[in-house]
N, CA, C and O of each residue as an XYZ file, in Angstrom:
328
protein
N     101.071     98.533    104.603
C     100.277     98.660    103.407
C     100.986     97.929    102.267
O     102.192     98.036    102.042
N     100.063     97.114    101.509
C     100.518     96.521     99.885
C     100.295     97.264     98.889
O      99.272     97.946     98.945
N     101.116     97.363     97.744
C     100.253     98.110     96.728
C     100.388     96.990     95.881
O     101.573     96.734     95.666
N      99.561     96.207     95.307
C      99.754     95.486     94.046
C      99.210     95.961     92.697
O      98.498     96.952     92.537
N      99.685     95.034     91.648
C      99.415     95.759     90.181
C      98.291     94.758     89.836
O      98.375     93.539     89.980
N      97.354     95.358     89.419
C      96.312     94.588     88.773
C      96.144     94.890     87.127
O      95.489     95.734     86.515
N      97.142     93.685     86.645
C      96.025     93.563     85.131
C      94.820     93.315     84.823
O      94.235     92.415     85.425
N      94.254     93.957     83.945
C      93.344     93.447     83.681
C      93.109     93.638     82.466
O      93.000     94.736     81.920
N      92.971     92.050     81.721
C      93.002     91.721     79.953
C      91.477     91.665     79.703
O      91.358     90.777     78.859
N      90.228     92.157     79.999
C      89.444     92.134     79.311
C      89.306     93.219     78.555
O      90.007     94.177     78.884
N      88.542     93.357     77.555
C      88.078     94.334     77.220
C      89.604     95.168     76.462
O      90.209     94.597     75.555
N      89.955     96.234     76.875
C      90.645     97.270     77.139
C      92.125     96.788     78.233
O      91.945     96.550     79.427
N      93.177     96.729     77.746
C      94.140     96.281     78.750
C      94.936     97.306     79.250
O      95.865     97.835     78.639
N      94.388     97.692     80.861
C      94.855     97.996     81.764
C      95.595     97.471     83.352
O      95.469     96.397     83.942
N      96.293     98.559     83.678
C      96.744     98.021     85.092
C      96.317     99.115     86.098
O      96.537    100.321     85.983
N      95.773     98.589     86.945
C      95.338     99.737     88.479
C      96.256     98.994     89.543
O      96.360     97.779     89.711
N      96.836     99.926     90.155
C      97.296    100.075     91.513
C      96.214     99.561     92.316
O      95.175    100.124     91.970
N      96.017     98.722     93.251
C      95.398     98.198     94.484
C      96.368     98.613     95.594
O      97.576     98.374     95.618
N      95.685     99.240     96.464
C      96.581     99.344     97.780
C      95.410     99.048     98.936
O      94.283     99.510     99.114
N      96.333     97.914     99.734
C      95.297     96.971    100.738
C      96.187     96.977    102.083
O      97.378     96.700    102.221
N      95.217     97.386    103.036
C      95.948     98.004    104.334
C      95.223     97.027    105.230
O      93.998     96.939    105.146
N      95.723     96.490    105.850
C      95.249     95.327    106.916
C      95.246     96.286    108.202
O      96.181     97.036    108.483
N      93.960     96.145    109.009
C      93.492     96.971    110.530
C      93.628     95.972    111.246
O      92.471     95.667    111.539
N      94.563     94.989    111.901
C      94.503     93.896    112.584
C      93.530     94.212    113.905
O      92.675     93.375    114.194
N      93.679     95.529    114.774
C      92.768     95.400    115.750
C      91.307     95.326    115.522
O      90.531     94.951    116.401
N      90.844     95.778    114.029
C      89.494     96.012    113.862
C      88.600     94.720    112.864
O      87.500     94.573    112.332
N      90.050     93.876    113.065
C      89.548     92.812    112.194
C      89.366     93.091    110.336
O      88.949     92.185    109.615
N      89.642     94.069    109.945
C      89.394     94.858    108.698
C      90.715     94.887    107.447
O      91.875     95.136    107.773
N      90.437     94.686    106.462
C      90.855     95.507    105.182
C      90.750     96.687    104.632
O      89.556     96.987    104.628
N      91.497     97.647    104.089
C      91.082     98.631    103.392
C      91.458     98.442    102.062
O      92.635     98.214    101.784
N      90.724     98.502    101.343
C      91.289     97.991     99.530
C      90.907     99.756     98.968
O      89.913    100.257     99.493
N      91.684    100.613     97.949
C      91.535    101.650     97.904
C      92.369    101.245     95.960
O      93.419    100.629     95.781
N      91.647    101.715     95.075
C      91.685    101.531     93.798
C      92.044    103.298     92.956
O      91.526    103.512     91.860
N      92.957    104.421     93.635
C      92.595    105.429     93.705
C      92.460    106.029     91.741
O      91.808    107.028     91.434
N      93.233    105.140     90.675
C      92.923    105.094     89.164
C      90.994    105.844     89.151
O      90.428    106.835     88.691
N      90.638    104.664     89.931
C      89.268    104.758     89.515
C      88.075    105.469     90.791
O      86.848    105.497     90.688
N      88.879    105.960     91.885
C      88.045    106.937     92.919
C      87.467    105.558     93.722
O      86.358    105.678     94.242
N      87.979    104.603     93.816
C      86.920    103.419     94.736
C      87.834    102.728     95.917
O      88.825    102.010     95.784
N      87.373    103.042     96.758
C      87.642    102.167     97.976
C      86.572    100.984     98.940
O      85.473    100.732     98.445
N      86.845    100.498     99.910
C      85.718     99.921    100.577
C      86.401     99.366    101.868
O      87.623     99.255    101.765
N      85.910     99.033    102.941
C      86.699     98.311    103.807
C      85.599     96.957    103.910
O      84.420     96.771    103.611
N      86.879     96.020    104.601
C      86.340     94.557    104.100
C      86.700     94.082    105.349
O      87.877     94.129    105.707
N      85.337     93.376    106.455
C      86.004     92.299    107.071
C      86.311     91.079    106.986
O      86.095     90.412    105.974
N      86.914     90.587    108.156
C      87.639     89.876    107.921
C      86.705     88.072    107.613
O      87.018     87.076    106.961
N      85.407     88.463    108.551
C      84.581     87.457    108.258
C      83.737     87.372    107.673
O      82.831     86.614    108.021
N      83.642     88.306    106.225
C      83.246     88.397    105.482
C      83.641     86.907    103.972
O      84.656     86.743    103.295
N      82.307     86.127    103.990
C      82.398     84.972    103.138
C      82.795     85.602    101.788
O      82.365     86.688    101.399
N      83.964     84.538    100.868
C      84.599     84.203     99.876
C      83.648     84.804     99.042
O      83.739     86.029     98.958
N      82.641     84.183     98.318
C      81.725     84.087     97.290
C      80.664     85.573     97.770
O      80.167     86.285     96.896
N      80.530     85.746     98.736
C      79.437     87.312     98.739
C      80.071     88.120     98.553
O      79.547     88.967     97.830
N      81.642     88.465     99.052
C      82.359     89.065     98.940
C      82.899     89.643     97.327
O      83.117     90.797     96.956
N      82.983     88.613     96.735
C      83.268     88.974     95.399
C      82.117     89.507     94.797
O      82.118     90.468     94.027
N      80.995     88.775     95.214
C      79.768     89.712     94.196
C      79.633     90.545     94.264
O      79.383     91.253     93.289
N      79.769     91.230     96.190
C      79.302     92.623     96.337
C      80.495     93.320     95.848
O      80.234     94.206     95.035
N      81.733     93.156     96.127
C      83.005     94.264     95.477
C      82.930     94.232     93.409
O      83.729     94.837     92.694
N      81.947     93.505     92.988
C      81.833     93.973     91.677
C      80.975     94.644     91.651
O      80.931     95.760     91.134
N      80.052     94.018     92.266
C      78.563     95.468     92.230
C      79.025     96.458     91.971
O      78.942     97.136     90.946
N      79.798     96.684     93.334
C      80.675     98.452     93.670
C      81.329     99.061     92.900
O      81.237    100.275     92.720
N      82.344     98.051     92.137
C      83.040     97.790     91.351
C      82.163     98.220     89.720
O      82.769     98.789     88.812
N      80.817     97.856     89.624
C      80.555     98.312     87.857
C      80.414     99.855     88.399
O      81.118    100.635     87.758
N      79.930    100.229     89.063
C      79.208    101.724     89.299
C      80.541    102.498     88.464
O      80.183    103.347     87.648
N      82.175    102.253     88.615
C      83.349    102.879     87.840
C      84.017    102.089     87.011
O      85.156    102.492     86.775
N      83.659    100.965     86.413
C      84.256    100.459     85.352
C      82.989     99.689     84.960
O      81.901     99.495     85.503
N      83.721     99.226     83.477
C      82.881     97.870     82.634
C      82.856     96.712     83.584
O      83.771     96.363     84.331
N      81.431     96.057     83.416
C      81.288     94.896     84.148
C      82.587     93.919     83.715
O      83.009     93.225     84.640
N      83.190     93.797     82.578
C      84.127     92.811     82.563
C      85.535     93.292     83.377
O      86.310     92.480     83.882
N      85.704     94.610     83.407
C      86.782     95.019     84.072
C      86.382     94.248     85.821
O      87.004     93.363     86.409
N      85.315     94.895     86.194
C      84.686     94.746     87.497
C      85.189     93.495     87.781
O      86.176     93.454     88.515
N      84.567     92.115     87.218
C      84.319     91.343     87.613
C      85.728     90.589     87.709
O      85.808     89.492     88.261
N      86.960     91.305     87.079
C      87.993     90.524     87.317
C      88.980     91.199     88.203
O      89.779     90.610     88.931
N      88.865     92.357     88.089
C      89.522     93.331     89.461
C      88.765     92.544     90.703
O      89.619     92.194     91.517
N      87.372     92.137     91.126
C      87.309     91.391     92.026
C      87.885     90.446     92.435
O      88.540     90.152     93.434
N      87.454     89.832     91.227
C      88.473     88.214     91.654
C      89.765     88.521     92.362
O      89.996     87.921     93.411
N      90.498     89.263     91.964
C      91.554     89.398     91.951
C      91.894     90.277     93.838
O      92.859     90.011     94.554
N      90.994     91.081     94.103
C      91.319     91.475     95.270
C      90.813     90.801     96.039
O      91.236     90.884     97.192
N      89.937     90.051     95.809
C      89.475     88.483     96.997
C      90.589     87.495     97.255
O      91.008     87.169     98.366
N      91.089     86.986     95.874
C      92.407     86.697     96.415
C      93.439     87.312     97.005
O      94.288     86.610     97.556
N      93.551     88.551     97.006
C      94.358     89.144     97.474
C      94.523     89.400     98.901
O      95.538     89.109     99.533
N      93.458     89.968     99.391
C      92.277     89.831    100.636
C      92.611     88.389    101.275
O      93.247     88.334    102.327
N      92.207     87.320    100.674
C      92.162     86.302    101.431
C      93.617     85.389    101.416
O      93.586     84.168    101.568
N      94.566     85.953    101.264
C      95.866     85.277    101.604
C      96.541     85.997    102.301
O      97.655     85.601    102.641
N      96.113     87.130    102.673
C      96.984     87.917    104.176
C      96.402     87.433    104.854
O      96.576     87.614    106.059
């Protein structure tokens, strides 16, 4: 398991804990945001660009869309370099 720190300068400047658990047999991610009660699991062949839209979607339901949309970014990259 990773835990990384996510800033995030919009709005309101905070940092959330990301903790991202790689399932190598199941092909899977687990990204778990526990600040804000949100998790999701992510595969692995899951495309770049849908990926980010849908984890903000998920993502406004517990924060501001500007928070959302950059905590995504940010765990797509994160996601996609393990």
């Amino acid at each position: 398991m990773k835990i990384r720190k996510a800033h995030i300068t919009s709005s309101q400047q905070k940092t959330y804990n990301v903790y991202l658990h790689e399932n190598k047999k199941e092909y899977k991610t687990l990204v778990a945001v526990p600040d804000i009660e949100w998790s999701i699991s992510i595969a692995y062949e899951d495309e770049k660009r849908q990926l980010e839209q849908s984890l903000e979607h998920s993502l406004m339901e517990r924060v501001e869309t500007d928070e959302a949309s950059e905590l995504a970014q940010k765990i797509v990259h994160w996601v996609t370099e393990m």
